[in-house]
C-alpha positions in Angstrom: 96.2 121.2 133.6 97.5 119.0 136.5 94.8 118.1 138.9 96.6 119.4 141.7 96.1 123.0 139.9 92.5 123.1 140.6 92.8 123.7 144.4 96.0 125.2 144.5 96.0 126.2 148.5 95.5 122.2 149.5 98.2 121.6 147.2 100.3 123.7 149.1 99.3 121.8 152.4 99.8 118.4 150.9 103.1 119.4 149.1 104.5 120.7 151.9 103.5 118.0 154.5 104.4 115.5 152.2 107.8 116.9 151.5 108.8 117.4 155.6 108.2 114.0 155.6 110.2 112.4 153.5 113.1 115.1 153.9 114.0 113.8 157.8 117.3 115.4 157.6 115.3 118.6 156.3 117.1 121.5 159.0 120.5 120.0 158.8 120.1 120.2 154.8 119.2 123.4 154.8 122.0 124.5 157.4 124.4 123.5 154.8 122.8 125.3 152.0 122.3 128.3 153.8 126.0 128.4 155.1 127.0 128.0 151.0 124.8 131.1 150.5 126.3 132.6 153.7 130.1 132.1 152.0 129.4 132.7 148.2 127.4 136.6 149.7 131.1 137.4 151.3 132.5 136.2 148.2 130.2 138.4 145.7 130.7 141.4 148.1 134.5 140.5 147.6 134.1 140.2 143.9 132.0 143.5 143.7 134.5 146.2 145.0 137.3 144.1 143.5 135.7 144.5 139.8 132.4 142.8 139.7 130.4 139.6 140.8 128.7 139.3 137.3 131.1 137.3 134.7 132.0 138.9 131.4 133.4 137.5 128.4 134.3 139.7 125.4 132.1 138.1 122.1 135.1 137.9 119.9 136.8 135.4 122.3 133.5 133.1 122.3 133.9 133.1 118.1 137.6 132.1 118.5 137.1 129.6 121.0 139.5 131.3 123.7 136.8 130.8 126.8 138.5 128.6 129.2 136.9 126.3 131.8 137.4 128.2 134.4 135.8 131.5 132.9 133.0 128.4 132.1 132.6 127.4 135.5 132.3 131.0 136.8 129.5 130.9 134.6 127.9 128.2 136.1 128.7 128.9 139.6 126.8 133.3 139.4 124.2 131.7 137.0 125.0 135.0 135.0 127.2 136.4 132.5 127.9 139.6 129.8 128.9 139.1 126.2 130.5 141.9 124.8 130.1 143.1 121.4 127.5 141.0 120.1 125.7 143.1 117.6 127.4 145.9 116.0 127.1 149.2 117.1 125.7 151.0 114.0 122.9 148.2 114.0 122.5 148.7 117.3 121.5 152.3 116.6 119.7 151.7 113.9 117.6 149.1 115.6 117.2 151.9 118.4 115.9 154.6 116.2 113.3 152.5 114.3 112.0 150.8 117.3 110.9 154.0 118.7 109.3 155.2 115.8 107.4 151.7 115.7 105.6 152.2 119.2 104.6 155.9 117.6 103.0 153.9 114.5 101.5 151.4 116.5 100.3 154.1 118.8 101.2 152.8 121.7 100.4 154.9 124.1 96.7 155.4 123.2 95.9 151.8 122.6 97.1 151.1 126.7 94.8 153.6 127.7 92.2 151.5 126.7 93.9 148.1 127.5 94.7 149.1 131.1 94.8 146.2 133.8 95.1 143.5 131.2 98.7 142.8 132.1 98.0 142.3 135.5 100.1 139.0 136.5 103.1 140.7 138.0 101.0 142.7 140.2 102.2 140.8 143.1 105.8 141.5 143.0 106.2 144.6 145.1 107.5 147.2 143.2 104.8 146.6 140.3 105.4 147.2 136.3 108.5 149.1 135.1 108.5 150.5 131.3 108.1 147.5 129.2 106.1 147.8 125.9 104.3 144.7 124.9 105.4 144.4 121.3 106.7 141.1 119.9 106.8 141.8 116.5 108.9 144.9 114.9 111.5 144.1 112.2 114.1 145.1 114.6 113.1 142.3 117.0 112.8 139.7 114.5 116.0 140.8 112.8 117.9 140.4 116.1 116.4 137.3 116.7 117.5 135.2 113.8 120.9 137.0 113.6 124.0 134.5 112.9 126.1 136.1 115.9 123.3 135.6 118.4 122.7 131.7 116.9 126.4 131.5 118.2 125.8 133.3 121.6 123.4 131.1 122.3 124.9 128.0 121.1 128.0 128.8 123.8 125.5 129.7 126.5 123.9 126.2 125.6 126.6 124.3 126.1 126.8 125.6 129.5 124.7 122.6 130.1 124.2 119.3 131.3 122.1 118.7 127.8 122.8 114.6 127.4 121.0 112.0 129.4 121.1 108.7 129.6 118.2 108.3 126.9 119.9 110.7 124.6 120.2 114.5 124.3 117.8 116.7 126.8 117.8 119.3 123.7 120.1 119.8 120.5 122.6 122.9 122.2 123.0 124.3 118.8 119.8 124.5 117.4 117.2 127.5 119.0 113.5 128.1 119.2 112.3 131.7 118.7 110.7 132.9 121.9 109.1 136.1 121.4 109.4 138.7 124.3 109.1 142.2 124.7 110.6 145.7 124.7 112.3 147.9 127.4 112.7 151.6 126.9 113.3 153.9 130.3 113.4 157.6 129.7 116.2 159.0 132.0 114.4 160.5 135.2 111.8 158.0 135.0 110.2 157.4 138.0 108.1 154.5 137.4 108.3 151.7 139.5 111.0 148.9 138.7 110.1 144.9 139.4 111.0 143.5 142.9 113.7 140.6 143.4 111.8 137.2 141.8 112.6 134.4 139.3 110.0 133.9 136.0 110.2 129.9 135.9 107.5 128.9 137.9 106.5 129.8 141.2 104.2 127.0 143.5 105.0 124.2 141.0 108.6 124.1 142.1 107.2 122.1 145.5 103.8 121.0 144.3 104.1 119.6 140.9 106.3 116.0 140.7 108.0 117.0 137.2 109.7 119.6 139.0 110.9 116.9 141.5 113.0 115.7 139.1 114.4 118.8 138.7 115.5 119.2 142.2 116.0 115.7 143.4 119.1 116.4 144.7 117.9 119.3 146.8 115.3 117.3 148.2 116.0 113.8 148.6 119.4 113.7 147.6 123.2 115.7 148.5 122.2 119.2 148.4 125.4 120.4 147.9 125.6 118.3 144.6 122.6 120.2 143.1 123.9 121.1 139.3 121.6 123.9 138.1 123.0 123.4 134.5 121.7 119.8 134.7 119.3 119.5 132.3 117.4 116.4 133.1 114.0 116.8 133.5 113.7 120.9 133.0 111.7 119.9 129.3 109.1 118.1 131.1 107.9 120.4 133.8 104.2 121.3 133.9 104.1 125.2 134.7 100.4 126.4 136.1 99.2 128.0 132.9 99.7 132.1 132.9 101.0 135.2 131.0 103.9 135.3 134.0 105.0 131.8 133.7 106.9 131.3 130.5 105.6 127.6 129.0 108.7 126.9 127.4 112.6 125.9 129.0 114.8 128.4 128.5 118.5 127.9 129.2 119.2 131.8 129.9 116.8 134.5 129.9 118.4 137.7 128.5 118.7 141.0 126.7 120.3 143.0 124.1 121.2 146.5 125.1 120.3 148.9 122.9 121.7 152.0 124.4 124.4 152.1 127.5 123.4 151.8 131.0 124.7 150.8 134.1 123.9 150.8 137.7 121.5 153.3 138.6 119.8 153.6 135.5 117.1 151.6 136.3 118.4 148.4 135.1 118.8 144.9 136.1 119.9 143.7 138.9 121.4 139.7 139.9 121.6 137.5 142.8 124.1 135.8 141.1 124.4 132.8 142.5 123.3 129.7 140.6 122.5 127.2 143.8 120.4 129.8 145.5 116.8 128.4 144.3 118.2 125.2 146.8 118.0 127.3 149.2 115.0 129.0 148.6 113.0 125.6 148.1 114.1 124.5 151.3 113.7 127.7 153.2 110.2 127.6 152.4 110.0 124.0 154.3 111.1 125.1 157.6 109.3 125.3 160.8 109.3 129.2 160.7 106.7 129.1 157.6 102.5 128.7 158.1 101.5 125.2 156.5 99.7 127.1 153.6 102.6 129.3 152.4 105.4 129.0 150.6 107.1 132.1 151.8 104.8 134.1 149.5 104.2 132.5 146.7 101.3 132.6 144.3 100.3 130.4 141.5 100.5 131.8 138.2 103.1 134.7 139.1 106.4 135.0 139.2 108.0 133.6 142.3 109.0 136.7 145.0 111.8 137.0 147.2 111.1 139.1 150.2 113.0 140.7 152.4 110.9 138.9 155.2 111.7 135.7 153.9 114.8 135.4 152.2 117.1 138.0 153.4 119.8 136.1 153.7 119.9 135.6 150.0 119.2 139.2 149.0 122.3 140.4 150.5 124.1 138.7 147.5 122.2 141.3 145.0 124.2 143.4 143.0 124.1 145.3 139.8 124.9 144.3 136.8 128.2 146.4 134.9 128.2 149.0 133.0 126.8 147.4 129.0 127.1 149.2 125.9 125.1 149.2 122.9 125.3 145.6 121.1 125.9 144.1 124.5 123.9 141.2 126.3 123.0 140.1 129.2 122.2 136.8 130.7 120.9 134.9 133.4 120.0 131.2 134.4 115.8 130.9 134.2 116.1 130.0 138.4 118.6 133.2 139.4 116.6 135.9 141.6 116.7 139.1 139.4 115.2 142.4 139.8 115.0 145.9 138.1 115.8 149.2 139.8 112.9 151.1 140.7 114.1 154.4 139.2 116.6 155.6 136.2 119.0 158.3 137.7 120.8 158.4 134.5 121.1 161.1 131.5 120.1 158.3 128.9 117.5 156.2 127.5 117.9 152.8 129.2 116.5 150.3 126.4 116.7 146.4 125.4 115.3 144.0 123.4 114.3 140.8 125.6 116.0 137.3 124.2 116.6 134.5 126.0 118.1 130.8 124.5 115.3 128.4 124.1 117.1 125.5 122.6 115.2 123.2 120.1 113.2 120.0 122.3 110.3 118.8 122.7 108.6 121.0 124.9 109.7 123.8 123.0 109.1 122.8 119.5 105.6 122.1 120.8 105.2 125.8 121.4 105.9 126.5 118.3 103.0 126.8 116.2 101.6 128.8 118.7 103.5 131.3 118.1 103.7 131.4 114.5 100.2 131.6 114.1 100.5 134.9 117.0 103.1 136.2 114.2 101.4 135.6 111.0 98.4 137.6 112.8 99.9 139.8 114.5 98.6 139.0 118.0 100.4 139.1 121.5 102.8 136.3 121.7 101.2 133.5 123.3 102.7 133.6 126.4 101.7 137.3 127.3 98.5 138.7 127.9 96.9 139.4 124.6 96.7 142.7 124.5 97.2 142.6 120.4 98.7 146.2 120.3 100.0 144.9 116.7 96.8 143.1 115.4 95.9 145.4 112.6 99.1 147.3 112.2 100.7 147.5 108.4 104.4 147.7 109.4 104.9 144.7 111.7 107.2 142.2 110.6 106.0 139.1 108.1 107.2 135.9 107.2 109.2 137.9 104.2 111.4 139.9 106.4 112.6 136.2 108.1 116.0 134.7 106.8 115.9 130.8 107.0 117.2 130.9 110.1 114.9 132.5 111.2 112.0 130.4 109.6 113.6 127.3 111.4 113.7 129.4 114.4 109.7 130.2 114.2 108.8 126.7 113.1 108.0 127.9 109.5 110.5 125.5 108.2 112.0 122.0 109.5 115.1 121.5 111.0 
């Protein structure tokens, strides 16, 4: 742990007084951010009614090679896209039924009645915990993981990126790391509470810890408006404040397979898709307007809020994402502000599997055994609170049930 870590509300004095200071253009810089944001909100809303602001590329046309550059660079530029058609349907169903009867095995439900409050790192995003099951390890998950068209879905998404540097390749685009994540499944009519607009990647490190300086050199100390989110310089050597709401490993895209059709309204995701907005929410957080010891809200070791007090201006870009069938996925750059709607007005289950890309580097491969030794046990991935729901269940995935993708994936065999 960086020493900065230990007293974490000085940090945020220092950081910040430190960072006015060497940013003397700091209000004209932000001006020119927040106008972008300003013009690409009027654009969204344009993009919206005329079809939707979220990009969406049919599957098929990512296996032929038919994605063009400028379908790329729309990409880039919402931080977001859909890929049709992913998984095939009847798998998808499949998948479906047997997950279900998994969380009755495992028993679920009566286990969390005695493991209440352990998951309590999200607590500070408004709208609290929507209906996520902490289970990393079912045959459906693993089997999705490792599957060939996903591999190539990733790949694509990869490539998205900025991966070379000057010292060689940031991380191989075309190789991925396993990152075990969890289960969604909303009963229509649900009224339990959805998650509040936020980003996963970090919260008080992105202004208080130097290997995220790097990251955002051009936001701070350089031309703002030539920020490249999809650069990939320095992103596999940040140092993240240790916490089951802080994922320790770089992922290009976070994501999810839908396992059952759902659109807006059925309390889903929702995007602020614009790729440049964490510029201006680092920056906003420097201005005048904000106490010394805040960072408009943030907290160490939880995701990293945005409030309608603070960043309203970027909130009026949020939108839903479209209408996704079974098979379907959805993805979203680790820094784009994304939310879930507090309640499912729909007639259906409204279920995914969580998958990001986590290409193959450094950081990542160094994760690895961790995890592998949480699977082989059957323990909570190591990034989540250990609540162990699986521990001593029979019917969890093993090693046996991977392909060799999938052992390469997990770390249980070399690249």
């Amino acid at each position: 742990m960086q020493a900065w870590m230990h007293n974490v509300p000085q940090a945020i004095i220092d950081a910040k007084a430190d960072l006015r200071a060497r940013i003397p253009d700091l209000r004209e810089r932000f001006a020119r951010i927040d106008q972008y944001v300003r013009d690409e909100v009027a654009a969204i809303r344009t993009e919206q009614a005329s079809g939707g602001a979220v990009p969406t590329l049919q599957f098929a046309d990512v296996q032929a090679g038919k994605v063009g550059e400028a379908q790329r660079q729309q990409i880039r530029r919402r931080g977001c896209v859909v890929l049709r058609g992913v998984f095939d349907p009847q798998q998808i169903a499949q998948w479906n039924e047997e997950i279900g009867r998994y969380i009755e095995a495992v028993d679920y439900l009566g286990q969390a009645q005695s493991k209440a409050g352990l998951d309590k790192y999200f607590s500070a995003l408004q709208s609290g915990a929507p209906q996520i099951f902490s289970l990393y390890w079912s045959r459906p998950q693993m089997e999705a993981r490792q599957h060939p068209h996903l591999a190539q879905a990733r790949a694509f998404l990869n490539r998205l990126w900025q991966f070379r540097g000057p010292a060689g390749p940031v991380f191989d685009p075309d190789r991925e790391c396993t990152y075990a994540d969890r289960l969604r499944r909303r009963a229509p009519g649900a009224t339990s509470l959805g998650l509040s607009p936020h980003a996963d990647a970090g919260s008080v490190e992105r202004w208080c810890e130097p290997s995220f300086h790097r990251v955002y050199h051009e936001v701070f100390f350089g031309d703002v408006m030539a920020y490249d989110p999809f650069q990939a310089l320095g992103r596999d050597q940040t140092h993240e404040i240790p916490s089951p709401a802080v994922a320790s490993v770089f992922r290009t895209f976070q994501g999810w397979t839908a396992l059952s059709r759902q659109g807006p309204g059925d309390g889903t995701l929702k995007l602020v898709p614009i790729a440049k907005g964490m510029a201006w929410m680092l920056l906003r957080a420097l201005l005048d307007d904000v106490p010394a010891d805040d960072l408009c809200g943030a907290q160490p070791g939880r995701a990293l809020s945005a409030s309608p007090e603070w960043h309203a201006t970027l909130l009026e870009g949020e939108v839903s994402i479209p209408v996704v069938e079974p098979g379907d996925t959805v993805w979203w750059h680790s820094d784009t502000i994304h939310s879930v709607e507090d309640q499912h007005r729909g007639s259906g289950y409204s279920n995914v599997i969580y998958i990001g890309a986590a290409p193959y580097c450094a950081k990542n491969a160094a994760f690895l055994p961790k995890q592998a030794e949480a699977f082989l046990s059957g323990h909570s991935s190591p990034d989540f609170a250990p609540e162990n729901y699986e521990l001593d269940f029979a019917g969890r995935a093993t090693e046996a049930d991977l392909s060799e993708l999938g052992r390469r994936q997990m770390g249980l065999l070399p690249w």
